[in-house]
N, C-alpha and C positions, 0 to 999 in steps of 0.2 A: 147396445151390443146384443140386445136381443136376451133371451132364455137362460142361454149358455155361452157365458162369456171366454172360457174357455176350448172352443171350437176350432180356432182359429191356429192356436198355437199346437192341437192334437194331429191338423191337416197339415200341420209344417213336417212334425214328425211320422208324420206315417208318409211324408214324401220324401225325405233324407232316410227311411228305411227303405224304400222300395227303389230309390239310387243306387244305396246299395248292394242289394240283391240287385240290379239289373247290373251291376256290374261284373260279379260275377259272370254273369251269361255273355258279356261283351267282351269280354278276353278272349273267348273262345270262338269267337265268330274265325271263317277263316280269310277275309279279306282285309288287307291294312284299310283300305278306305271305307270299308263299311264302319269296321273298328273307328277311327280317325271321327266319324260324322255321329255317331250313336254317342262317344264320348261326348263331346262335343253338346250334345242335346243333353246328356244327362248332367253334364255340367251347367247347365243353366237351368233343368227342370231343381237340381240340388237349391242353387242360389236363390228361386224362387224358397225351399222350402224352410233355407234357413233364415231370410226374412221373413216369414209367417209365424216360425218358431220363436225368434226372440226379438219382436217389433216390440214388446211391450216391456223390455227392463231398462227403460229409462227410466 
């Protein structure tokens, strides 16, 4: 795992924060389909980052 074994779980979390702050700004978009597609993308950039976060508590 390399130097810093914990690397991996801090890019989980700094990616489920920046979700959320992007979502703020996504509400306020003013078209439903832009809104609909940006969701959409932040909901899977999320899922990546909450697999990163807790891949390791088995």
């Amino acid at each position: 795992m390399g130097s810093h074994p914990q690397r991996t779980p801090f890019y989980g979390m700094l990616m489920l924060i920046t979700f959320m702050i992007a979502g703020l700004y996504v509400r306020d978009l003013p078209w439903l389909w832009v809104r609909v597609v940006s969701y959409v993308a932040l909901v899977a950039f999320a899922m990546v980052g909450f697999v990163m976060t807790f891949r390791d508590l088995s």
